[in-house]
N, C-alpha and C positions, 0 to 999 in steps of 0.2 A: 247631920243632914246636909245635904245640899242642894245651892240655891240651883234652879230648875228654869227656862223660858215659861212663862204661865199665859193663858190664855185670855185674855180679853171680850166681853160679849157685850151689847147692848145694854145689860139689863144691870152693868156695872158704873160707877162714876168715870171720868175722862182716867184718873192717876192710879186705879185700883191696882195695890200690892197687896199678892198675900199675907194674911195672916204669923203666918212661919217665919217671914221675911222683917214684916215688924218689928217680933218678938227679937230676932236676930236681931234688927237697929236698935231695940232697946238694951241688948247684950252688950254690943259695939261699943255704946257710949258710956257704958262703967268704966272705959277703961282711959276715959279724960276726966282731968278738970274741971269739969263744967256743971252748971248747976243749968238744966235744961226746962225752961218754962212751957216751950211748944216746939211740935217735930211735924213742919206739911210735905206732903209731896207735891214737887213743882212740875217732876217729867220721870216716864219709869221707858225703860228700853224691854216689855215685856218679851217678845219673839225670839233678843239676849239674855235677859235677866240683869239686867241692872235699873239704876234709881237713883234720883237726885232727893235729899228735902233739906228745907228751911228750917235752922233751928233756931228760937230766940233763946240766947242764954243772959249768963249772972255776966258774961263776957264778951255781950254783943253779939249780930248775928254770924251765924255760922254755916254751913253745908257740910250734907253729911252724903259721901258718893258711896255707891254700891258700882265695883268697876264690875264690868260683864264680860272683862275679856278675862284670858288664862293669867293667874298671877304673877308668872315671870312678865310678858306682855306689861303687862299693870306697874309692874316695874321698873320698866322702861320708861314709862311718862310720868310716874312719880318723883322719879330721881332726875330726868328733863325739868322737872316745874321746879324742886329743889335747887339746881341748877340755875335757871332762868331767876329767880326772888335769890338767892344769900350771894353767887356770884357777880350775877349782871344786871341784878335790881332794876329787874323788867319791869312792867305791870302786868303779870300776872296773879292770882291771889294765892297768899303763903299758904302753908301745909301747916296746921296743929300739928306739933306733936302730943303722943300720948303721953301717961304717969309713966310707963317704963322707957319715954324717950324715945318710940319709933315715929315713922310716918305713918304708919297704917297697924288695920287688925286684920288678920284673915277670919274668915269665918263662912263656913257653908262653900267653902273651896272657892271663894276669892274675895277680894281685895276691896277693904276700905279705907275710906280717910273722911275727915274731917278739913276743911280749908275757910280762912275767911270769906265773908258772905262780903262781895264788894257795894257799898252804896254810897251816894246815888250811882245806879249808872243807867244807861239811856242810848237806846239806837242810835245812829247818825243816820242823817235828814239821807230819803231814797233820792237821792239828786246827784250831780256830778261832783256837787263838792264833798258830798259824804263818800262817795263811790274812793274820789283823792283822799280822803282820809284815812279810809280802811287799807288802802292801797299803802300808804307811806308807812301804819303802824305794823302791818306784813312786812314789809320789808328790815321794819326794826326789829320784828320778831326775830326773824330769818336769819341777822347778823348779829343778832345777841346767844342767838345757839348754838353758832358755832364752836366746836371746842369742846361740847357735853361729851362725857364717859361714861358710859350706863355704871350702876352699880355693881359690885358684883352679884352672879345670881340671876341678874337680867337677860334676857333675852335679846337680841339686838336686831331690833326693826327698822328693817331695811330694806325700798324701794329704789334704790339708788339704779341697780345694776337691773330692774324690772322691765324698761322702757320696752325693749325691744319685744318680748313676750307679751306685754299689755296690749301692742297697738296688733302683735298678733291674733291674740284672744278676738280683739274688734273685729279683723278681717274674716275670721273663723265663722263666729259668731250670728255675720249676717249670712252665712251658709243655712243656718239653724231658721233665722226669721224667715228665708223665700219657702224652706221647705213646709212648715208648717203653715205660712200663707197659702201651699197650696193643698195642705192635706186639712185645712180647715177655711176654703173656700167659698163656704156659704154665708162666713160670720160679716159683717160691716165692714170691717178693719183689713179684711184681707186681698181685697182688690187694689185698693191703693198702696198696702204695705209692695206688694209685689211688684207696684208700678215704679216705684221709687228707691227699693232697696239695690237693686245693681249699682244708680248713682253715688250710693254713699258707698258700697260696696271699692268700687272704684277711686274713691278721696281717700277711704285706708286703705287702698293699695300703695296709691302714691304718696302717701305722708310717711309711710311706714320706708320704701326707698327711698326718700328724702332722710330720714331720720338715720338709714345704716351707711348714707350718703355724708354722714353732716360730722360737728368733733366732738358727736357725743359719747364715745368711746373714749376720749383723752379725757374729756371731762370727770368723768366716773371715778376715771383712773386716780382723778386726785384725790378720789377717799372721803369716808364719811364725815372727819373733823373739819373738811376743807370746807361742805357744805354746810351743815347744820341742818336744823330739821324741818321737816313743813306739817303746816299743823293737821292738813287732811281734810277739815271740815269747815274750813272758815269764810265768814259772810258776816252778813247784818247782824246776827244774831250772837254769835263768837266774838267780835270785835266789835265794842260799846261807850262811848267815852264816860268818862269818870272825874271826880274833883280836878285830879291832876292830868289831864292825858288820856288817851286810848289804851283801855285794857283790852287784854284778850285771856278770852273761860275757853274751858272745857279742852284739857289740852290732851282727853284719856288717850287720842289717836294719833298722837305725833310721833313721825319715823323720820329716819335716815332719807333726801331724796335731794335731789336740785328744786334750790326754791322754787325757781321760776313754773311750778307744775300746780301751786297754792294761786299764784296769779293768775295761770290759764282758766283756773277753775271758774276764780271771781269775775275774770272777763269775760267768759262763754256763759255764765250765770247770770251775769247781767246784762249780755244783752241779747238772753231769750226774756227777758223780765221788760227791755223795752218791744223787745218784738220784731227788731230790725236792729242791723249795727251799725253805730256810729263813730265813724273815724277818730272823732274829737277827742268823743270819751276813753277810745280804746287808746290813742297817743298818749291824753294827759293820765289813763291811771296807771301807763307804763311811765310815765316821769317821774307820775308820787313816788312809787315804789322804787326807783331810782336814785332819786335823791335820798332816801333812809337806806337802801342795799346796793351798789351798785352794779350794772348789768353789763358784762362785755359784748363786744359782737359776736363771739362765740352761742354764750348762751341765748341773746338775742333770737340768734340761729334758731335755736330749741325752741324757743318762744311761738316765735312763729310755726316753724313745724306740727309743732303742740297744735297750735289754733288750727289748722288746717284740717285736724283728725275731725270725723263729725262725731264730736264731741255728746251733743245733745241729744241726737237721734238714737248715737246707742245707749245713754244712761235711761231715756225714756222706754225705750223698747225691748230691750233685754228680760225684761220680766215676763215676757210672754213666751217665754220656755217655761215658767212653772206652771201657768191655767191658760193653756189657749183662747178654750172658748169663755174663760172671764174677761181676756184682755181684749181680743180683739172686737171691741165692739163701734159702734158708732162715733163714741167718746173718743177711743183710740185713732178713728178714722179723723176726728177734725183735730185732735192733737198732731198728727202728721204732715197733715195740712200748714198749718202754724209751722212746724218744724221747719219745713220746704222751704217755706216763705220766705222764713229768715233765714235760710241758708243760703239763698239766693244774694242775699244784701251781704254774707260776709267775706264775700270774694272779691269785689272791688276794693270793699276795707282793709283786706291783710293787701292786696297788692299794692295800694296807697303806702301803708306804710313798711314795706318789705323792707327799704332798701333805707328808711331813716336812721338805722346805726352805722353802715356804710356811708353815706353822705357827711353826717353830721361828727365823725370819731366817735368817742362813750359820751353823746353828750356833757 
């Protein structure tokens, strides 16, 4: 059988996994070591089909991953974390193997494992200095990955040579948002979507020749070993400190790219979470991350660029290609609002610090 996206309603618990899929986790784990006392579910990727749970064993805690992506995919970041723990004794958490000595079981057409269950570990404080923390343990990620060779068999994911395409997608994209703001006119959201969409429209225009303008082309060119990987999904919640140091979980999504694309994320992430930007914070969490990776002027370059794309407006609004008249609501209309706001404040802030790796050499 295989495992399937399953559907979630009301009238189920927050973590409810099928039945079939259970059964399946309790197949899985015949195939270790382990004397397994309890199996929770902590987070399931219903919509993919995947799952995390806690297992307490005879051999301390445990997790037990149901990957959701394609198994070559699965592959890729299995042998990345492999990688990252017996090469470069990161903090990330090792891979069990099984009785027959693998990383993984397939089953139900993809991919699991088993990995130590890390503890204690614990958010870092939402402040500036937790912001520099996560920032510096990225950047040790970033140059401890460098050098991975997928296993064979794997799939090689790779966003490296994407750039150019993605910020087209963005440009495209808002073609999609004015038009349906006006073929669904009457909803809340669509008066101001349309008020404001050319604006952003117009920032990936110009980021995007900025970007075919810039040395991101030679960059590329130096190849996926040059860069190492970026994790995709990383924040507060990904990167936790621990006994010894800052760990980083959940590495299912890490591919080929230029780091600096892991940072833009965490700086346009955090500061729609304060609501305005602030120069301070955007300077010192480009230092942390500096001092554990270092960033030439070149990529710099990217850096910025990157930041300039409106970043926020299109990861918020893009969904309203699948249900117009769900999204566009009055919800959607003050979330816009908020969006604007703060877009407003982050133009002073990249021009403040535009020209800091120029002035200063690679710090």
């Amino acid at each position: 059988m295989f495992i399937e996206p399953w559907i979630v309603d009301e009238t189920m618990h927050e973590f409810f996994v099928p039945d079939y899929i259970e059964q399946m986790a309790e197949d899985v784990l015949r195939h270790y070591d382990l004397s397994v006392q309890s199996r929770q579910v902590v987070t399931t990727k219903p919509d993919k089909g995947g799952a995390i749970w806690k297992l307490e064993t005879n051999k301390g805690p445990k997790s037990l991953k149901l990957l959701h992506r394609r198994p070559t995919r699965s592959l890729f970041s299995l042998g990345a974390q492999r990688y990252l723990v017996d090469v470069q004794k990161a903090n990330v958490p090792p891979i069990v193997q099984t009785k027959e000595g693998t990383d993984y079981v397939e089953a139900g057409g993809k991919l699991w494992f088993v990995a130590e269950w890390i503890e204690p570990l614990f958010p870092v404080t939402k402040d500036l200095e937790g912001a520099k923390q996560l920032c510096y343990a990225l950047g040790e990620f970033h140059r401890l990955s460098k050098g991975y060779v997928p296993p064979k068999g794997a799939e090689i994911a790779s966003r490296l040579y994407k750039w150019p395409k993605t910020y087209e997608k963005t440009i495209n994209k808002m073609d999609w948002f004015r038009q349906l703001a006006k073929a669904y006119k009457e909803m809340p959201a669509s008066g101001m979507l349309l008020e404001v969409v050319d604006r952003f429209q117009a920032q990936a225009r110009e980021s995007f020749t900025r970007l075919q303008q810039s040395p991101y082309d030679q960059l590329v060119e130096l190849g996926h070993s040059e860069w190492g990987l970026v994790h995709q999904d990383y924040g507060w919640s990904n990167g936790q400190m621990g006994a010894n140091g800052m760990w980083i979980i959940d590495l299912d999504g890490v591919a080929y790219d230029l780091p600096i694309r892991d940072l833009r994320k965490l700086i346009s992430g955090t500061m729609a979470d304060l609501y305005r930007w602030d120069a301070q914070w955007v300077r010192e969490m480009i230092r942390a991350y500096h001092e554990a990776n270092p960033i030439d002027a070149s990529l710099y370059d990217i850096l910025m660029i990157d930041l300039s794309l409106p970043n926020e407006f299109y990861k918020n609004l893009k969904e309203v290609v699948y249900e117009p008249e769900l999204f566009l609501t009055e919800q959607t209309m003050q979330l816009i609002e908020i969006i604007v706001a703060t877009d407003e404040t982050k133009w002073p802030v990249l021009a403040e610090i535009e020209n800091d790796w120029k002035e200063n050499g690679n710090r």
